[in-house]
C-alpha positions, -999 to 999 in steps of 0.1 A, spaced: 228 527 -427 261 522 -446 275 492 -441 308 503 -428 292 526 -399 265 494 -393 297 471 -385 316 492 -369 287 502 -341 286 464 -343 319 456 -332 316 487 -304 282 469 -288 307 433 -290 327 449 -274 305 465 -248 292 427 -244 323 416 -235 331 443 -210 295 440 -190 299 404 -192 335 404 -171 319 431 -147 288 406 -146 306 375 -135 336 392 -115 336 380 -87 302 366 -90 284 329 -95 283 325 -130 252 302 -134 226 324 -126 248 354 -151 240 332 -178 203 326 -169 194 362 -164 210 376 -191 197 342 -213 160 354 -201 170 389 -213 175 380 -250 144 352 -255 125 379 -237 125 400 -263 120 373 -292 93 362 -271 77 397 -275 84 395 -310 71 365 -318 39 379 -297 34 409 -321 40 384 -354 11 362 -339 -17 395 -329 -6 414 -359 13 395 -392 26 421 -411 37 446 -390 75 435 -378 94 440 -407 111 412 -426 143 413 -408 127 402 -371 104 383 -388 103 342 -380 92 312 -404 72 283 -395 96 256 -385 94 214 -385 100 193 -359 133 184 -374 145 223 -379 140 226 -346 162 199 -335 187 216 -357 187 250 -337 185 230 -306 217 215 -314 229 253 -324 220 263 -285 234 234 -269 269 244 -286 264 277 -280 254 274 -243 292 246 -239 309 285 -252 293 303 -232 302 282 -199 335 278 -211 340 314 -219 316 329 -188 339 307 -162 374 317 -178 367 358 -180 356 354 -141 392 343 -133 411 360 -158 414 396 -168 402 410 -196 431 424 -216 434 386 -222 405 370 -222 394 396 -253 426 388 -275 424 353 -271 383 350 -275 395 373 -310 409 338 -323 376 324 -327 377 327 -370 413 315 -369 395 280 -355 369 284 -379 394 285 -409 409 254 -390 377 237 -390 370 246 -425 404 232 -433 403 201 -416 361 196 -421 352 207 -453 389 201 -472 393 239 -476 433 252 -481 445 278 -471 456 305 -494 492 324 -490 476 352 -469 460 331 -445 490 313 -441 510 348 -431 478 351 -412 480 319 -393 515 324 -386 509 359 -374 484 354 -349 502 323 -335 532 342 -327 513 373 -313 492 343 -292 532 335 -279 538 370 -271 503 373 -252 517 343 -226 551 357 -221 529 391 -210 506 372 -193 533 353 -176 546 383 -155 509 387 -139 512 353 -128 494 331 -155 511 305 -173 492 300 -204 504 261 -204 495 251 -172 464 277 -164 426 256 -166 415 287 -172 434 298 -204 422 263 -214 389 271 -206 387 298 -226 401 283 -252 379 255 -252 353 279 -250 360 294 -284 366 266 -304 327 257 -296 325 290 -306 341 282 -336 320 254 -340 289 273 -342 302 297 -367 306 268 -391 272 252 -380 262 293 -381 273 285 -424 257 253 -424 223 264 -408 223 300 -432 239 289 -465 230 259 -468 193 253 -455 183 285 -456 175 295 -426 165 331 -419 187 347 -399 154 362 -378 142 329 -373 178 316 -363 184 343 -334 147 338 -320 150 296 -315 185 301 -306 180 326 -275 148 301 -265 165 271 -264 192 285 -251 173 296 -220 157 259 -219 191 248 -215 208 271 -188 168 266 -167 178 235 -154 216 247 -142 198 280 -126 176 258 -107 204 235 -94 223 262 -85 193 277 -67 187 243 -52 220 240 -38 227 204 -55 264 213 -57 291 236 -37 284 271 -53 291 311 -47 267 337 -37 253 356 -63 249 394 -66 228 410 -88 242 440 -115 231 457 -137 250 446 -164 234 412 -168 208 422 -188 230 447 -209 253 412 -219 222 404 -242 208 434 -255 245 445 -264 248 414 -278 212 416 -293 218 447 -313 256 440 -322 242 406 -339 215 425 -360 238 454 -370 264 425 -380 235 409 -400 221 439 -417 259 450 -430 262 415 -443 226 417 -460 241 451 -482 253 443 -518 285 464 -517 298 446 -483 326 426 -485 322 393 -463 362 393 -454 362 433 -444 326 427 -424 347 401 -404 377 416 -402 364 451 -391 342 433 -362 375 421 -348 379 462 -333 357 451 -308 390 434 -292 402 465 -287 369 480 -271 372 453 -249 410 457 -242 409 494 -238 381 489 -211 397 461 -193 422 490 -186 402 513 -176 372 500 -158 393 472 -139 428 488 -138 441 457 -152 476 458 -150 505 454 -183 482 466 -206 510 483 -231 533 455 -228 503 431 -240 491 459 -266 519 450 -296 504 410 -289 471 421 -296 474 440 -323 495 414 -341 464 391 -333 444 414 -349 463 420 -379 468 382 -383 431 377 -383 424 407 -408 451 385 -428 434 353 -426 399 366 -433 414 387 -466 437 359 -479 
């Protein structure tokens, strides 16, 4: 598959994520969201890891996992325990807000990684990530003032916060996503399958206190677009991967072109959940958008 088609469809199924996982938790208790949908994804690397035990050689090399020590695994525990702080973070804010904001703002997530880079690893910024910057931080200032007239002041909102706390551990794991791939050479296979396991190891013992009752929680309803939040996010993850793995891809256009699941996400917030003041946020958004695509270029 071309590259270009392969992140594109990638960015679509993102944004699909993004849409069943506000219909998922609208509404809804949020604990058991994240441990159904959890058990979704290491269901399937559970299978796969199944198949590689009965029958070695026939996965093929891309859902293939290596043999890991003690320590490696302590390193992709650590990638699920900042992974699982996002998704709290990020699960808990899109229940309370609507979409056409939770999307733009979760779209910010690379802008924290270049500040991260910046601030971690003594990168500087270049003159187009500057503009970039800029760009994005003043579209973020016309997202409140929209957001504003629905009633949520991004200043004083815990769930703005939230969500924003929620993507810079987001952030996070992008860099530790560098660290883990680049530098000790992870597979990316072998990444995704620990990742979704220990992840559900994690959220187990939240889904049983919930069940248990140990603190004051809502009822929880169960839709069919829990385990659609994995598999969307499943196959947009491997079609992100595979575009990366072609020679003629471009890491900067890859990122920047993964971004139009913002507006897959937007658009459906719209649509599916009438939110309201969605052309008065749309210039904000795509000024976030074109302040990432300037960041990840410059």
């Amino acid at each position: 598959m071309n590259w270009v088609v392969a992140i594109l469809l990638s960015a679509f199924f993102l944004g699909l994520y993004d849409l069943c996982t506000k219909y998922a938790v609208r509404a809804n208790a949020v604990t058991p969201v994240l441990f159904f949908s959890t058990l979704t994804g290491a269901t399937v690397w559970f299978g796969l890891l199944l198949v590689q035990g009965i029958h070695p050689g026939l996965l093929p090399a891309s859902l293939v996992t290596e043999t890991l020590t003690w320590k490696q695994h302590l390193q992709l525990l650590l990638k699920s325990g900042i992974v699982a702080a996002s998704w709290v973070g990020t699960y808990y804010a899109l229940k309370h807000l609507p979409l056409s904001l939770g999307a733009p703002i979760r779209a910010t997530s690379p802008l924290l990684t270049l500040f991260g880079a910046i601030l971690i690893l003594g990168e500087r910024p270049t003159f187009l990530e500057t503009i970039g910057i800029l760009t994005t931080l003043g579209s973020f200032v016309g997202l409140s003032v929209a957001g504003a007239r629905e009633g949520i002041h991004f200043h004083r909102n815990k769930w703005v916060w939230l969500l924003l706390l929620g993507t810079l551990f987001g952030a996070v794991s992008s860099l530790y996503d560098k660290y883990l791939l680049g530098t000790l050479k992870f597979t990316v296979p072998t990444v995704q399958c620990w990742f979704q396991i220990y992840l559900l190891a994690l959220f187990t013992p939240l889904a049983l206190g919930w069940k248990l009752r140990l603190w004051p929680r809502n009822e929880f309803n169960w839709r069919w677009t829990i385990p659609f939040i994995a598999l969307a996010l499943l196959v947009a993850d491997y079609l992100y991967f595979s575009a990366l793995r072609q020679p003629a891809a471009l890491v900067a256009i890859v990122m920047s072109l993964r971004r139009a699941s913002t507006l897959v996400a937007f658009a459906g917030g719209l649509y599916f959940f009438r939110e309201v003041n969605g052309w008065k946020k749309l210039p904000a958004v795509i000024g976030i958008l074109v302040g990432i695509v300037l960041t990840l270029l410059g």
